[in-house]
C-alpha positions in Angstrom: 0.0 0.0 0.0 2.7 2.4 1.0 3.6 2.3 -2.8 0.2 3.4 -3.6 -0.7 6.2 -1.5 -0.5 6.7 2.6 -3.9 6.1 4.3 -5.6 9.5 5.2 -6.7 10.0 8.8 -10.6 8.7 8.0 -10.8 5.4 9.7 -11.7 2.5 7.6 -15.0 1.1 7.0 -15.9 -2.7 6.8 -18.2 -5.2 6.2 -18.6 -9.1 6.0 -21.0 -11.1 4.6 -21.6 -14.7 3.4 -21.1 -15.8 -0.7 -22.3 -19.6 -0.5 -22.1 -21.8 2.2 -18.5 -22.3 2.7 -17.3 -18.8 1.7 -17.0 -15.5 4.2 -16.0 -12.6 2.3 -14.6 -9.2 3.7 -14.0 -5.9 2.4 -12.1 -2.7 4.5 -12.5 0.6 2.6 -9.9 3.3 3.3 -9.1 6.7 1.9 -5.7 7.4 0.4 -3.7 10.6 1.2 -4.1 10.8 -2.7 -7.7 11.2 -2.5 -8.3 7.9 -3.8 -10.6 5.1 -2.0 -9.0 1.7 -1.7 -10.6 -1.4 -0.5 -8.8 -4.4 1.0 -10.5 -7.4 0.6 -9.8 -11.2 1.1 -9.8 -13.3 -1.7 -10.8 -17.2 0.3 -7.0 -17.3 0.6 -5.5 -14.2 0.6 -5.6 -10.3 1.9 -5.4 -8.0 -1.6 -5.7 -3.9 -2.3 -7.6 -2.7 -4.9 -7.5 1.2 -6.1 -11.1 2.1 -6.3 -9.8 5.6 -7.6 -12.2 8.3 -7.7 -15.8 10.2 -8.5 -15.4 11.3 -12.2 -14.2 15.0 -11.9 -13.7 15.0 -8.6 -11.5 13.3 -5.4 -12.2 11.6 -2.2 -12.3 14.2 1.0 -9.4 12.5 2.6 -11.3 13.7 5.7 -14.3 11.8 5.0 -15.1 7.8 6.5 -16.7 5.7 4.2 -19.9 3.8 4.8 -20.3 0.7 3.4 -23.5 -2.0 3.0 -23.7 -4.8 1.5 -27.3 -5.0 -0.1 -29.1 -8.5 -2.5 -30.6 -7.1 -5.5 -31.8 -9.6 -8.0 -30.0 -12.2 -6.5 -26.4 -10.5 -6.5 -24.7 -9.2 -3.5 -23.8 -5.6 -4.0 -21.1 -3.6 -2.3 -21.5 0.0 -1.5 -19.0 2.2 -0.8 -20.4 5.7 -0.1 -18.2 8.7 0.2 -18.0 12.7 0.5 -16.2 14.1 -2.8 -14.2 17.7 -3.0 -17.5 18.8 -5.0 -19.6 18.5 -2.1 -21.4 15.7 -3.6 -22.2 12.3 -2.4 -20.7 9.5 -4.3 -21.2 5.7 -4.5 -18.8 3.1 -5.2 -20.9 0.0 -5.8 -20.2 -3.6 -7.1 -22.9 -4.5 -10.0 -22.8 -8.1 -8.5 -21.0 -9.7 -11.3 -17.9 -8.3 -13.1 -17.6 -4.5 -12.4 -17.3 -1.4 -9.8 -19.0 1.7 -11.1 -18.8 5.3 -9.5 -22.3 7.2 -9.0 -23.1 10.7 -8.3 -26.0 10.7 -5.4 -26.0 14.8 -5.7 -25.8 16.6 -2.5 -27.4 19.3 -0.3 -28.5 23.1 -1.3 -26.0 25.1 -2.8 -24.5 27.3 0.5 -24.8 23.8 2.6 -21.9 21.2 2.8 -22.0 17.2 4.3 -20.1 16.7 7.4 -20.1 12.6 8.8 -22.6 9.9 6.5 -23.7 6.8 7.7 -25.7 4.2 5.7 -27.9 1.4 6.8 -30.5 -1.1 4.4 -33.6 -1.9 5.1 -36.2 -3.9 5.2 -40.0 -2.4 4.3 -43.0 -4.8 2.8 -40.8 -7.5 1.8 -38.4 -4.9 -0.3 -35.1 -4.1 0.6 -34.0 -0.4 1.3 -31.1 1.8 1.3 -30.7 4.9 3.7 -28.0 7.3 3.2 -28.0 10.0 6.2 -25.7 12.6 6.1 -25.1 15.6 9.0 -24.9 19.0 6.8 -23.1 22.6 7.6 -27.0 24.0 8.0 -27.2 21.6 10.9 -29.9 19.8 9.1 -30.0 15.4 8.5 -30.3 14.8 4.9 -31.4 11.4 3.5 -30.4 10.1 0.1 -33.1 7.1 0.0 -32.8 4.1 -2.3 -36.3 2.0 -2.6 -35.1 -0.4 -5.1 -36.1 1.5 -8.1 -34.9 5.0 -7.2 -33.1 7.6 -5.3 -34.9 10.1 -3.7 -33.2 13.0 -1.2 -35.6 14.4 1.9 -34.3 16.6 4.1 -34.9 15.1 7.6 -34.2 19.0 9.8 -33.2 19.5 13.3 -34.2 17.7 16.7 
């Protein structure tokens, strides 16, 4: 890794989940000093790094922790990977399920508002599985970049 890039202060993000019966995979998603996010994964037999790279037009805040899920859609495990980009956008790094990680723009907050910390959970509501992206903005609102299998939505959730 040290070849690479230097890991930025962010901690890491991880998750685990089952592929088969015999199989336990895990992924750790860091941010590079170069703005880059990385993932280390194991392979079954093996720890490997992967340079995820970054957002079209943009870079990784090297301030910013990822949050990961891992989420079924049509029978393939997906991997997200969301992140807070020098644009002030949302991004997500996700694994199509079979051959390929793509890098999505989730938009972000009002013009004069920026994202501080996200966290992301999924969800289960009438049988359907759910994403929730929430993410703590300089207006001191919660902002919530929803996923309900079809689309994304944004809502902004206010103050307490």
């Amino acid at each position: 890794m040290a070849q690479q890039s230097a890991i930025s202060k962010a901690p890491p993000a991880a998750i685990t989940f089952h592929e088969g019966l015999n199989t336990q995979r895990i992924y750790v998603f860091v941010v590079g000093e170069n703005h880059h996010l990385y993932v280390r994964y194991w392979t079954g037999s093996e720890w490997a790094w992967r340079d995820q790279g970054t957002p079209p037009g943009t870079t990784v805040d090297p301030d910013s922790q990822p949050a990961v899920i891992t989420y079924v859609q049509g029978g393939k495990q997906r991997i997200y990977a969301f992140v807070r980009a020098a644009d002030h956008h949302l991004y997500v790094n996700y694994w199509n399920g079979t051959s390929q990680w793509i890098w999505a723009d989730r938009g972000g907050p009002p013009a004069s508002v920026t994202f501080g910390e996200i966290a992301a959970i999924t969800f289960s509501k009438l049988r359907k599985r759910h994403i929730y992206v929430f993410a703590t903005c300089t207006d001191k609102h919660v902002r919530l970049n929803h996923f309900d299998g079809v689309s994304w939505t944004w809502s902004d959730l206010g103050t307490p």
